[in-house]
Backbone bond lengths (Angstrom), bond angles and torsions (degrees), N, CA, C in turn:
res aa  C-N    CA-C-N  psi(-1)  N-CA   C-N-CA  omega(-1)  CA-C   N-CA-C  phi
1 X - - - 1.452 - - 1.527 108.23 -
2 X 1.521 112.52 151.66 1.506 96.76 -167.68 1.643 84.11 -130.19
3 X 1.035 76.14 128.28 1.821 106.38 -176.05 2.176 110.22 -108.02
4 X 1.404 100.84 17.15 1.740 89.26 -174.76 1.864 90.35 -88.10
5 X 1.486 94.16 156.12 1.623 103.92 171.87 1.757 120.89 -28.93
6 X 1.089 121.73 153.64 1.472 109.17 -172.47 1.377 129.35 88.74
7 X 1.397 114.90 -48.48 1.208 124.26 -179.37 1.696 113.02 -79.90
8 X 1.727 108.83 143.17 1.338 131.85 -178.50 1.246 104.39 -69.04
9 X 1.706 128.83 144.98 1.228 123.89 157.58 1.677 104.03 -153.05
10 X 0.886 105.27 141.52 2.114 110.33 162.90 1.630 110.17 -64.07
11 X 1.180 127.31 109.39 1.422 120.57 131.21 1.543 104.78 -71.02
12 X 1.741 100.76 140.59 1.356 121.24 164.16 1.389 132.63 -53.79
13 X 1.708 126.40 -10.66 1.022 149.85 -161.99 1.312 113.78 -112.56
14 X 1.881 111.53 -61.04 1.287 109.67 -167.52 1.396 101.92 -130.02
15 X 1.877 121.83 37.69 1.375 103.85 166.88 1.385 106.74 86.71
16 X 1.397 107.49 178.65 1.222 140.07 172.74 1.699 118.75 -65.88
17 X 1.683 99.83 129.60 1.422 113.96 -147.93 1.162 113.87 -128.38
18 X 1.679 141.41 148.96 1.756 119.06 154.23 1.169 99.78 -98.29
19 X 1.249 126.07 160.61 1.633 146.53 167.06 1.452 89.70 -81.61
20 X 1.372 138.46 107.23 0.779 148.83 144.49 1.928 145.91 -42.43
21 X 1.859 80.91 -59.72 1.460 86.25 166.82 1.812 88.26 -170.67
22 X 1.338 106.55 -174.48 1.252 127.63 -168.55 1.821 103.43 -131.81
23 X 1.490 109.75 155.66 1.795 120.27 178.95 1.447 95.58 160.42
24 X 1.724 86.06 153.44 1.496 109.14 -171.41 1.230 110.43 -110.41
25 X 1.214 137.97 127.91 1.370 143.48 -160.70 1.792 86.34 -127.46
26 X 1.924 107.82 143.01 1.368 110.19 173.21 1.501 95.94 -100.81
27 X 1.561 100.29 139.21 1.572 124.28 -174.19 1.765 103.75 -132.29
28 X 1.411 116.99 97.02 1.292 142.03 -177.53 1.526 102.80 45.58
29 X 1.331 111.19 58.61 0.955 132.95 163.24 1.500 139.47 78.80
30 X 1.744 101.38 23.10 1.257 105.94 -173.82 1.556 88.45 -144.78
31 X 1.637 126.04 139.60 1.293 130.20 162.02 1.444 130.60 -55.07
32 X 1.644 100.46 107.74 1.545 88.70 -174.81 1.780 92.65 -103.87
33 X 1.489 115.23 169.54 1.644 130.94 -172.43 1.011 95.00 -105.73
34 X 1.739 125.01 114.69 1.528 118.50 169.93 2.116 97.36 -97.37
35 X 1.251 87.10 177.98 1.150 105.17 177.50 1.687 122.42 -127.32
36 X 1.474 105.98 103.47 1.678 107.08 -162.34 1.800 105.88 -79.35
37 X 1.644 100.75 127.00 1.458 92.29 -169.65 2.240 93.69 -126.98
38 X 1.206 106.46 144.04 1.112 128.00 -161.91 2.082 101.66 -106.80
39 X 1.160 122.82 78.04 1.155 129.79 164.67 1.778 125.32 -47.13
40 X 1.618 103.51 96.01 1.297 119.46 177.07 1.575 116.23 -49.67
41 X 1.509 137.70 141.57 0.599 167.40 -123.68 1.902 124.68 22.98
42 X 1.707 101.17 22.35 1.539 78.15 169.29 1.721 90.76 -160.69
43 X 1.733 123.30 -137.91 1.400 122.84 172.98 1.647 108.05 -102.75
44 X 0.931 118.22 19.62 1.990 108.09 -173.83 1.672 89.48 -92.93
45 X 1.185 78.13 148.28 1.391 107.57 -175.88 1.811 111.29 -135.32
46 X 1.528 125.38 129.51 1.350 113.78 -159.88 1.298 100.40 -141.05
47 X 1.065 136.38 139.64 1.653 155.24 -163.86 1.402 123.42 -135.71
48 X 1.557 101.00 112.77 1.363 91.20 -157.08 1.790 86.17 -127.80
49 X 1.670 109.86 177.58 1.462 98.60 178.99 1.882 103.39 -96.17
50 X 0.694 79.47 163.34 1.660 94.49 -176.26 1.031 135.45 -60.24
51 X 1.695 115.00 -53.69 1.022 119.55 -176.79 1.679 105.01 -87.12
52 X 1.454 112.02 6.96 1.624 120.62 168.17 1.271 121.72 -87.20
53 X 1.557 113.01 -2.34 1.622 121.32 -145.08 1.640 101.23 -75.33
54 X 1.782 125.76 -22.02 1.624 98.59 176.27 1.301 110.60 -104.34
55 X 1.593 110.60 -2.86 1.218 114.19 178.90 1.739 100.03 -63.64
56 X 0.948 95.43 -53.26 2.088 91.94 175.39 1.168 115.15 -86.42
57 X 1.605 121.61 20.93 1.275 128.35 131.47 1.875 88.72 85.76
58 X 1.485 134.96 42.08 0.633 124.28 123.42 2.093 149.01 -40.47
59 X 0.551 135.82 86.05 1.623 136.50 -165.82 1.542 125.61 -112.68
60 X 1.244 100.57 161.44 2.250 111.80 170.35 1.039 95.88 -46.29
61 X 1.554 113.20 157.48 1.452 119.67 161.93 1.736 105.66 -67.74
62 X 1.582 149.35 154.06 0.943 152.89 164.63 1.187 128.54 -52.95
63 X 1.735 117.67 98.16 1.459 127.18 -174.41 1.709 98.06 -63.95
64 X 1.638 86.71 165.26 1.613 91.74 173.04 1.035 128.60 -18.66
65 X 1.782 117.09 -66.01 1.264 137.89 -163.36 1.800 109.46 -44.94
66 X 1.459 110.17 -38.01 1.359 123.16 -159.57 1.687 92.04 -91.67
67 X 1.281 127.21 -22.97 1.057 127.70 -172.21 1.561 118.88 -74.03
68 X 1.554 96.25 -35.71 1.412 88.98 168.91 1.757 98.40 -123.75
69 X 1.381 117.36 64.86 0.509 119.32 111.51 1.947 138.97 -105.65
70 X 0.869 112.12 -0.99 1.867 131.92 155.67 1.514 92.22 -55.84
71 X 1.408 112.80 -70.98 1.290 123.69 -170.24 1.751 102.15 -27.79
72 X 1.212 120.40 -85.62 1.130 135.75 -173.91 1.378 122.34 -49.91
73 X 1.445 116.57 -29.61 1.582 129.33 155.72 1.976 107.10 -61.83
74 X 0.773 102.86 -52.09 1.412 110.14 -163.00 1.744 111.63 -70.84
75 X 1.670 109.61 -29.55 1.265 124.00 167.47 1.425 107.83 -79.63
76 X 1.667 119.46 -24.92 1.575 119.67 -172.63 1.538 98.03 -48.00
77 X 1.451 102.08 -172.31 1.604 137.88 157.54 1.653 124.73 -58.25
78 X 1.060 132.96 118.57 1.481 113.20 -154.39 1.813 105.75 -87.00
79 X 0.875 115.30 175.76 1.431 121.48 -170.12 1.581 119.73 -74.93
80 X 1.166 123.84 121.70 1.661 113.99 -169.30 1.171 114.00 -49.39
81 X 1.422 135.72 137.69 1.349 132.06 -171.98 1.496 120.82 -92.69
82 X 1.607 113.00 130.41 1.471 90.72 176.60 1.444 105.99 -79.31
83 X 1.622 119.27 159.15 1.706 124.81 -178.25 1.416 93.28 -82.16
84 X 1.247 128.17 -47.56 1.607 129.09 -166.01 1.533 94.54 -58.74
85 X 1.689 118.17 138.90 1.420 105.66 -153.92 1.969 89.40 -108.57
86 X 1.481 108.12 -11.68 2.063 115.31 -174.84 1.998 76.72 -75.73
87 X 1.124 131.66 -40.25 1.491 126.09 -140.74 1.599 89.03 -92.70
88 X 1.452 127.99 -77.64 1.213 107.55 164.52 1.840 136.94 -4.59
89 X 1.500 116.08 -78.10 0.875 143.04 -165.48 1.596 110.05 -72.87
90 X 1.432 129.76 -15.47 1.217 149.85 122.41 1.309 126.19 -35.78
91 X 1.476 124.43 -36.89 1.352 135.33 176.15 1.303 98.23 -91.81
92 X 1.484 131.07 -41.41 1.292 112.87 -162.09 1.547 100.01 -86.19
93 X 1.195 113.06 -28.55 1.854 106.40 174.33 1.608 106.93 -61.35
94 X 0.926 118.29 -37.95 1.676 118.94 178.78 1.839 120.43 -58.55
95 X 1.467 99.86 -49.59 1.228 100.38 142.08 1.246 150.04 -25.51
96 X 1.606 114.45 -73.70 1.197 126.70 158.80 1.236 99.41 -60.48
97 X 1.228 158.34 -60.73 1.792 135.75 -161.57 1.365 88.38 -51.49
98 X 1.137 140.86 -47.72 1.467 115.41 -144.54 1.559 122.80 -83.40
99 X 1.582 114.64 8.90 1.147 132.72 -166.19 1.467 133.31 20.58
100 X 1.511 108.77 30.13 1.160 104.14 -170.36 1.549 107.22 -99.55
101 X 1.336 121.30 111.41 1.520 135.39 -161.42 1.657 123.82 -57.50
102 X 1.548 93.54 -3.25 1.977 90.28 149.05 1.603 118.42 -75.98
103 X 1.375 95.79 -44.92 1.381 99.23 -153.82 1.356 96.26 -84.27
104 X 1.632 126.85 -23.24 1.787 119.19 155.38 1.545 102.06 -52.24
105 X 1.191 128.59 -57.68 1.473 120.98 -176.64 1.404 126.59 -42.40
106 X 1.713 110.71 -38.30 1.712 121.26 168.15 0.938 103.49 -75.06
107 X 1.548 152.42 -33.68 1.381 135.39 -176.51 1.242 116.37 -104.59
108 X 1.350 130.98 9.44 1.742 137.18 105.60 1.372 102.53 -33.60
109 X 0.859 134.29 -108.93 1.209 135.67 -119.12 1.465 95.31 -79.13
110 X 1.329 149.63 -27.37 1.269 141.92 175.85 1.666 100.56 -74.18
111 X 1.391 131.16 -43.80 1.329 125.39 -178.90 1.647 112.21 -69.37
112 X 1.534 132.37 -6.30 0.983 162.27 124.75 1.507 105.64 -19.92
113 X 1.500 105.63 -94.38 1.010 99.19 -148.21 1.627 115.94 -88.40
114 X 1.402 120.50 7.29 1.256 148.71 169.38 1.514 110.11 -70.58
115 X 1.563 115.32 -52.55 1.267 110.93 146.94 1.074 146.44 -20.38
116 X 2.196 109.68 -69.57 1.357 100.17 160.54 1.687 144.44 -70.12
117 X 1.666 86.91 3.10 1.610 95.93 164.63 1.151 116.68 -87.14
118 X 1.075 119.30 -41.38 2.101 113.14 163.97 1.437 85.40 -143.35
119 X 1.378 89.16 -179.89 1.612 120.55 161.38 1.208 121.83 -62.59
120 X 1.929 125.77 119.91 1.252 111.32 170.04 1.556 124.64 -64.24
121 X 1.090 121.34 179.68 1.319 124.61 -163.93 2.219 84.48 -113.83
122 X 1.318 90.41 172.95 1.589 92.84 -164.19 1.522 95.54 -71.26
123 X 0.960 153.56 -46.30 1.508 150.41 178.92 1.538 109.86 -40.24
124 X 1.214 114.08 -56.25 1.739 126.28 164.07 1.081 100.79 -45.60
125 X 1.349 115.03 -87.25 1.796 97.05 -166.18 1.357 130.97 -60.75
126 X 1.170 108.32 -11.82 1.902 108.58 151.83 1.410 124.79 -48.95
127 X 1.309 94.91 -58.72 1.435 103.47 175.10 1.362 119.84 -71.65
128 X 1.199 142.08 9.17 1.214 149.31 -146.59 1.861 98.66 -128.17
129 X 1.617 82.13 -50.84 1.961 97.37 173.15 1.312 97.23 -61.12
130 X 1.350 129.54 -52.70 1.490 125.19 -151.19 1.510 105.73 -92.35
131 X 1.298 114.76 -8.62 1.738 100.34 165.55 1.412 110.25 -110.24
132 X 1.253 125.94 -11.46 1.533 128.72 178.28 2.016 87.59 -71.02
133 X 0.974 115.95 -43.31 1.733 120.15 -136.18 1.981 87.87 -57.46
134 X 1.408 89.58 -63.22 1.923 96.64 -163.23 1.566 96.74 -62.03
135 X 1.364 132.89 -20.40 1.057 112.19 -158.32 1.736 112.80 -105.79
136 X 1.273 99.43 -28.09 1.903 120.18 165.65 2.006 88.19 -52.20
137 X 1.506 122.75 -76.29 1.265 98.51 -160.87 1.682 125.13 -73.53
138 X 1.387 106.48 -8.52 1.960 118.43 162.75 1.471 84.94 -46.01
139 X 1.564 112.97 -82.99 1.544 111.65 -144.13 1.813 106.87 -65.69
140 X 0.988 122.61 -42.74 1.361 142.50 143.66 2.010 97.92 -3.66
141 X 1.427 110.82 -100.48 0.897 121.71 157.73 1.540 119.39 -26.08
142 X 0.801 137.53 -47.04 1.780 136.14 -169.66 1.360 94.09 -80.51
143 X 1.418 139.47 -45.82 1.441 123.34 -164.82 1.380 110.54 -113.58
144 X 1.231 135.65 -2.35 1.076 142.19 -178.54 1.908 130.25 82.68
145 X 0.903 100.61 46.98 1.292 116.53 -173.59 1.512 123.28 -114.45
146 X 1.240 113.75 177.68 1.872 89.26 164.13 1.399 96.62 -122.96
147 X 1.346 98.23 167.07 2.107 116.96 175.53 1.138 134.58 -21.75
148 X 1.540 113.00 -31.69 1.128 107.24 -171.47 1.647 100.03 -111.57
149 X 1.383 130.68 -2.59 0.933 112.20 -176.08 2.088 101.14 -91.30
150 X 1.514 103.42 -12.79 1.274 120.99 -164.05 1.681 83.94 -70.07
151 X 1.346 127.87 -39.91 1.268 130.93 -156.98 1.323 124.53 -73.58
152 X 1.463 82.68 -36.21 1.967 108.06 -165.95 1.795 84.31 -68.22
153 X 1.717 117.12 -58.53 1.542 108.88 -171.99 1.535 111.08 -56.72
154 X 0.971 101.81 -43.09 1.789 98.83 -179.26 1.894 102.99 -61.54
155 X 1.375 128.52 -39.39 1.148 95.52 -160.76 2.112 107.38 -87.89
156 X 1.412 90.85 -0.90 1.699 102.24 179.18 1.441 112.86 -64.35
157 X 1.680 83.86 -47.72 1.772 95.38 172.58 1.696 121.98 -51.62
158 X 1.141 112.13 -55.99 1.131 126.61 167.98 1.413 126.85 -49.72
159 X 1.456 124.57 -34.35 1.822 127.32 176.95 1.568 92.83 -94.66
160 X 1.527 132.16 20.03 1.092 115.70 174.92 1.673 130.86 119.64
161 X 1.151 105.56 -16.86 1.361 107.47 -161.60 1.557 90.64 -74.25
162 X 1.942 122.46 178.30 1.383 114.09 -179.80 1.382 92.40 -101.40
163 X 1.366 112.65 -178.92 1.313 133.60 -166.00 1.927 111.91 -65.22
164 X 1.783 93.29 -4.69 1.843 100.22 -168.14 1.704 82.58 -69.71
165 X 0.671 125.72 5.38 1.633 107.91 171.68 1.084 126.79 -111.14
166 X 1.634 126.88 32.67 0.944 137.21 140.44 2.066 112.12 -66.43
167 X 1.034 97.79 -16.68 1.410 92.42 -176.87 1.310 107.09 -97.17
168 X 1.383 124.24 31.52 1.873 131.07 165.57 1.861 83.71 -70.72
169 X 1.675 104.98 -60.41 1.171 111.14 -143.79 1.632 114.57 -65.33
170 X 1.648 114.66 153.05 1.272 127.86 -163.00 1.908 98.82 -43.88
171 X 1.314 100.95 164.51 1.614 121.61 -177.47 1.478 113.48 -36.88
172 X 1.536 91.39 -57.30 1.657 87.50 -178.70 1.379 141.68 -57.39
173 X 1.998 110.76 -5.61 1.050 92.70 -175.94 1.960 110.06 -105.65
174 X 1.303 106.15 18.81 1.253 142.79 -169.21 1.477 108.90 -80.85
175 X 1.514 93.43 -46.46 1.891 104.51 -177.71 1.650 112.35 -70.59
């Protein structure tokens, strides 16, 4: 993973990032190298140490391969639902903590398609904003598009359509 200034990377938390800059801060008495990362779409800025960066699941933006693989999650089978709605919504927050952008992709697409069976309740669509958000501008970012068009394919994918609709999206994600 290339972590020098300039370069794109996913934090698991808040999305798509620049590496900004690099510095060593002493931490109980020995210099550790953080890594200054600049969170796209707003002013947070997050610093993490370096040689920790995949342990906290810092990562590349998602080559093709990963792209459809979303694809293929998002076209899958949706996740059995719990009826208890505190027990559910417990699973799906756990999910989202864990930022790992399949399993944001399954709880897209089940909070998706739960939707068009009724209306979520306000807790759902929180969670729905907050795992679509980092992951619309990852994929966004990887093919060259902007958010909402990243969204519209993800949520097509999700009510069903097949994966030929990855080819709505602009050229680049084609190559």
């Amino acid at each position: 993973m290339n972590l020098q200034p300039g370069s794109t990377v996913v934090h698991p938390h808040h999305g798509p990032a620049t590496v900004v800059g690099r510095f060593a801060r002493t931490v109980r008495g020995e210099s550790v190298e953080y890594v200054d990362l600049a969170v796209h779409g707003g002013t947070l800025k997050v610093s993490v140490p370096a040689a920790r960066a995949d342990e906290i699941g810092i990562r590349d933006l998602p080559d093709s391969g990963e792209l459809h693989r979303f694809a293929e999650v998002l076209c899958g089978p949706s996740t059995p639902e719990e009826s208890q709605w505190s027990r559910r919504i417990k699973a799906q927050r756990e999910l989202l903590i864990s930022g790992d952008p399949v399993k944001l992709a399954g709880l897209v697409r089940d909070l998706l398609r739960r939707g068009e069976r009724s209306p979520l309740g306000t807790a759902e669509k929180d969670l729905l904003r907050q795992a679509s958000g980092p992951l619309m501008a990852e994929v966004a970012l990887s093919v060259g598009c902007d958010e909402e068009s990243a969204y519209e394919v993800t949520r097509r994918l999700a009510l069903g359509e097949s994966a030929d609709v990855l080819a709505t999206l602009p050229e680049p994600a084609c190559a």
